[in-house]
C-alpha atoms as one frame of an Amber mdcrd trajectory, in Angstrom:
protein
  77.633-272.535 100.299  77.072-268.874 101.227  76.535-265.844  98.748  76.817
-262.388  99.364  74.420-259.926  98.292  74.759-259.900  94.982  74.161-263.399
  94.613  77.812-264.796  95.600  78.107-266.877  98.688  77.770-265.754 102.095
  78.848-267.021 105.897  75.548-268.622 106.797  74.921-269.923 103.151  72.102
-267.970 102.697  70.947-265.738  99.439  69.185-262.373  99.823  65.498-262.854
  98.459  65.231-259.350  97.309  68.056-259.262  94.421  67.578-262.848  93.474
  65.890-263.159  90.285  65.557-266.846  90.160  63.588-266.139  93.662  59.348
-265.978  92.313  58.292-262.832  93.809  54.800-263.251  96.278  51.201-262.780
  95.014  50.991-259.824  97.588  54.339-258.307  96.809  53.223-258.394  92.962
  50.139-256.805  93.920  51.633-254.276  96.186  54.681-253.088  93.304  52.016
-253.054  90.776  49.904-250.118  93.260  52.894-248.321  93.316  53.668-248.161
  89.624  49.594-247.071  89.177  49.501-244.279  92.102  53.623-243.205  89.907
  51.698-243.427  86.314  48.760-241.150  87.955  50.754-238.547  90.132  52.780
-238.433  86.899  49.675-237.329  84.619  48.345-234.722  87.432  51.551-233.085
  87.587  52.176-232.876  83.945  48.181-231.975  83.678  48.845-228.701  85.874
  51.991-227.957  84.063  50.263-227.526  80.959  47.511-224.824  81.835  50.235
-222.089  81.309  50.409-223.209  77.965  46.917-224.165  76.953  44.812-221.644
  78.882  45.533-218.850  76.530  44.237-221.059  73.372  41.146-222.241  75.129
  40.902-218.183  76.197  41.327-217.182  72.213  38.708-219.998  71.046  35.956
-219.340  73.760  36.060-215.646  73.547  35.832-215.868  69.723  32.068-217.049
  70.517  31.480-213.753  73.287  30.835-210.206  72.667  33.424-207.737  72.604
  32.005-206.037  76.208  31.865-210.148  77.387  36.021-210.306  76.804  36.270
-207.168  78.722  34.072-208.077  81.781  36.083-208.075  84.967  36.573-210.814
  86.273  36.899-212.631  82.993  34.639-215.680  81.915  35.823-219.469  80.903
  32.938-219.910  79.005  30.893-217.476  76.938  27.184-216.645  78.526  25.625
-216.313  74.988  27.749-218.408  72.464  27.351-216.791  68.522  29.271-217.484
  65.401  28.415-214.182  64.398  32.641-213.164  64.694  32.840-216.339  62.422
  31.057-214.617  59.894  32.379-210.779  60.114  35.617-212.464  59.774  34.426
-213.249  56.229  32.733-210.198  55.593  35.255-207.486  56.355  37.913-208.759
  54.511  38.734-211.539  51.453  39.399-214.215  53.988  39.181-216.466  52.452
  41.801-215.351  49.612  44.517-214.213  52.552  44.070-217.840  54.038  45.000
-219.595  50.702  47.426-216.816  50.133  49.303-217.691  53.554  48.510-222.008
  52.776  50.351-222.058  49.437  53.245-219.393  50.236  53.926-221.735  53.154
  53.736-225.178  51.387  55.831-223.978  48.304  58.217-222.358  50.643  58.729
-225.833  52.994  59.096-227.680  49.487  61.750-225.312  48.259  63.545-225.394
  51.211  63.294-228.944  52.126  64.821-229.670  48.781  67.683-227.321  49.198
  68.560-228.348  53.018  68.663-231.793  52.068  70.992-231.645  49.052  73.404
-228.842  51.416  73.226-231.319  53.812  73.728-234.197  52.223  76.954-232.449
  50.676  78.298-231.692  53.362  77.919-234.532  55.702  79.053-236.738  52.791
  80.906-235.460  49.973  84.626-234.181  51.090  86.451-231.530  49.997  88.498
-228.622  50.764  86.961-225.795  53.037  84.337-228.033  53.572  83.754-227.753
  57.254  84.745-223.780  56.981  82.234-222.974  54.452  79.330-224.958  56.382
  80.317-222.380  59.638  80.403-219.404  57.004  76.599-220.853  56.375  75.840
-221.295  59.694  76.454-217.638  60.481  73.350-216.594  58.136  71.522-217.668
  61.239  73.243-214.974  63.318  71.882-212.073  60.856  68.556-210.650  61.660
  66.125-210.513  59.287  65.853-206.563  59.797  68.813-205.999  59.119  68.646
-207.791  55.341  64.954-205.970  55.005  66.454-203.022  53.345  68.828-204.216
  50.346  66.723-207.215  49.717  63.100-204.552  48.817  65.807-202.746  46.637
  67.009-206.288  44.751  63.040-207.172  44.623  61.773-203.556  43.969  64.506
-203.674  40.694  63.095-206.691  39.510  59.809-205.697  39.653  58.478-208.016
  42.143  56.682-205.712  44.947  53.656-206.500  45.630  53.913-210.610  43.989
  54.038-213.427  46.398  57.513-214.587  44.511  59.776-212.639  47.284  57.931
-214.802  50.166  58.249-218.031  48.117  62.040-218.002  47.148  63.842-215.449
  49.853  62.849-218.133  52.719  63.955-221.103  50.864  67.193-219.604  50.390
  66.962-217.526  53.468  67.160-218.689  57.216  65.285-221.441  56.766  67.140
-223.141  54.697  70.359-222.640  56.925  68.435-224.325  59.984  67.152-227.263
  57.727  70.918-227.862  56.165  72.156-227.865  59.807  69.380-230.619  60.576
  69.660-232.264  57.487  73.663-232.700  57.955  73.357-234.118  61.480  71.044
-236.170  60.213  73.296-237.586  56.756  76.463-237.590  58.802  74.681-240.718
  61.562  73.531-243.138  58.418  76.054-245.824  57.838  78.606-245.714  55.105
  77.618-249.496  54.220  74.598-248.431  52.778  76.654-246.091  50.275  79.270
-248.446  49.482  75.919-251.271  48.613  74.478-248.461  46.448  77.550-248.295
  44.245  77.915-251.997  44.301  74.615-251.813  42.465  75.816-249.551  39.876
  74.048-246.252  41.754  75.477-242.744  41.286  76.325-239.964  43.615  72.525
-238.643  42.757  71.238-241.797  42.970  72.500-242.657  46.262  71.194-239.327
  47.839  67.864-239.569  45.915  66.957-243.412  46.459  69.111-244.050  49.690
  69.688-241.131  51.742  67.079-239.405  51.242  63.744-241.705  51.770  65.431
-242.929  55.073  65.993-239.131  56.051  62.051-238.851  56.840  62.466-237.928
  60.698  64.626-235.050  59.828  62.793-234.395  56.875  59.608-233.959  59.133
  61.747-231.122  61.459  62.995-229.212  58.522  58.746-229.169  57.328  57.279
-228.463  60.652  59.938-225.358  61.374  59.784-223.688  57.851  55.921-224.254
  57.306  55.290-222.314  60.553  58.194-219.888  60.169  55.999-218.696  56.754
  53.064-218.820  58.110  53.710-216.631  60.773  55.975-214.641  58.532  54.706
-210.754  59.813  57.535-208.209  58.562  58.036-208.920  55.156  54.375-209.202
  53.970  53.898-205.722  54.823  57.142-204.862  52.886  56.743-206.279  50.355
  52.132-206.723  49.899  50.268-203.504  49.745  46.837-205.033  47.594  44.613
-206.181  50.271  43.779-209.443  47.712  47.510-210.378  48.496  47.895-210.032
  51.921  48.732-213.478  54.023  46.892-213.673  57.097  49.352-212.399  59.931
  48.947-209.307  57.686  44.921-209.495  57.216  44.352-210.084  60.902  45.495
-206.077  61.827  42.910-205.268  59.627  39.806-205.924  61.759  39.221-202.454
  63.112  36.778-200.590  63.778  35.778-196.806  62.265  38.053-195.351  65.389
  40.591-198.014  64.365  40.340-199.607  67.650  40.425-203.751  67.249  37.274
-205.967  66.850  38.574-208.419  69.613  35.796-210.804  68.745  36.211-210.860
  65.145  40.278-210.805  65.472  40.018-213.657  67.571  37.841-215.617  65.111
  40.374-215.283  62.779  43.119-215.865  64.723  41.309-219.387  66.102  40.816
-220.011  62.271  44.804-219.699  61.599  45.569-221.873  64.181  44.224-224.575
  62.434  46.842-225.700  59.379  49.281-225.750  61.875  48.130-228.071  63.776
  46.963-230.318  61.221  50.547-230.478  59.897  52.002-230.564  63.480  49.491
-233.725  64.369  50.712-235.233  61.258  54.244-235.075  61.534  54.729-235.195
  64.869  56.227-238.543  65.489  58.748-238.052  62.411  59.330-234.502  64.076
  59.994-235.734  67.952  62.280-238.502  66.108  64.245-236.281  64.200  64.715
-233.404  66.792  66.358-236.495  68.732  68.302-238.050  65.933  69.627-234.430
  65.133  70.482-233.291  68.942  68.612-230.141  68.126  66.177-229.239  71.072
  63.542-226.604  70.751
């Protein structure tokens, strides 16, 4: 019988060795696909290796000149490493201004503010991807357009609404302004996407087991919504920790500052910048969001795919 070559019969009877899986590939052709795949992986790590200098040169530049001297940053041409490493930056950071009161200022502003929101995205989101009713999908566009105002142009009428209440110079208008804010519309977006792809079986077994609308969000919907969950976190914890405008609307006591704020404080008597000391502090700022990033970064990459939402 002959086979063509995809297996089927040909004139002279004959099968092609290459596309025949039933064929045992050679010791040496084994050998030689498995040098190829090696020499892919490796050309494949170089390439993504030089790819990422752009983006990690300028932290290794911030954390090795927080150990030089302000005239070793300046030298021309610039060093990689510092010639006499100090901590002494470390410690002006400290001394110049209530550090280490700005840094838990900015740590539990941020972690209240990703609570709050993460709560209120996941309950808008979980609304509308699930619950139906009129206006639904023309409300959740009139929601989506938040995202379209700038926060500047807000700034104004919202110091008036806090200024009335008597909350300048609190932390409460960085705590609940965000989780109602534009945060909150990016996290309802995620958290919908994410609602709308679970299965309505697992509903319908919920109210088999006697389950209410709350209980089906709160024991069902939302445990298995960790990967978006994780997203909504990562984006709102570093949106308020780099939060920059409205601390300096809204803070004027040094002792309440968050640290975007503190770190344009570390002047000199001629107000110039301390670079050393500034980047101490900035390398010491870094590190929370990292911490949270290498936590949740698994449940983050999921959920960015599960969502469709690409950064």
């Amino acid at each position: 019988m002959r086979t063509d070559q995809l297996g089927a019969p040909t004139r002279d009877g004959r099968k092609s060795a290459a596309i025949d899986p039933r064929r045992p590939v050679p010791a040496h052709g084994r050998v030689g696909r498995a040098r190829r795949q090696r020499r892919t992986r490796w050309m494949l790590v170089g390439l993504l290796s030089l790819l990422s200098v752009p983006f990690l040169f300028p932290t290794w530049w911030m954390a090795t000149s927080s150990l030089k001297t302000t005239s070793e940053i300046l030298r021309v041409p610039p060093t990689l490493w510092p010639s006499d490493p100090s901590l002494a930056p470390y410690r002006a950071v400290f001394d110049l201004q209530p550090f280490a009161i700005q840094y838990w200022n900015s740590l539990y502003i941020a972690a209240l503010s990703t609570i709050g929101t993460i709560l209120v995205a996941s309950l808008a989101g979980y609304a509308f991807a699930r619950i139906q009713f009129r206006g639904n999908n023309l409300l959740f566009v009139v929601v989506l357009a938040g995202l379209l105002v700038p926060s500047e142009v807000t700034i104004v009428p919202l110091f008036r609404a806090v200024n009335s209440l008597g909350l300048i110079d609190t932390h409460w208008p960085l705590i609940v302004i965000p989780i109602f804010g534009a945060p909150s519309v990016l996290g309802t977006f995620i958290m919908r996407q994410f609602f709308i792809s679970l299965p309505l079986e697992l509903e319908e077994a919920g109210r088999m087991d006697g389950l209410s609308r709350w209980g089906i969000f709160w024991r069902i919907a939302f445990p298995l919504a960790r990967p978006a969950i994780a997203a909504v976190a990562i984006f709102t914890f570093m949106k308020s920790w780099n939060m920059y405008l409205e601390p300096i609307v809204y803070l004027s006591s040094r002792e309440n500052f968050t640290l975007p704020q503190a770190l344009t404080q570390y002047v000199d008597a001629y107000g110039g910048p301390i670079w050393n000391v500034q980047l101490a502090a900035t390398t010491l700022t870094v590190i929370p969001v990292l911490v949270v990033f290498l936590i949740a970064q698994r449940q983050f990459i999921q959920g960015l795919a599960q969502t469709g939402l690409k950064g």
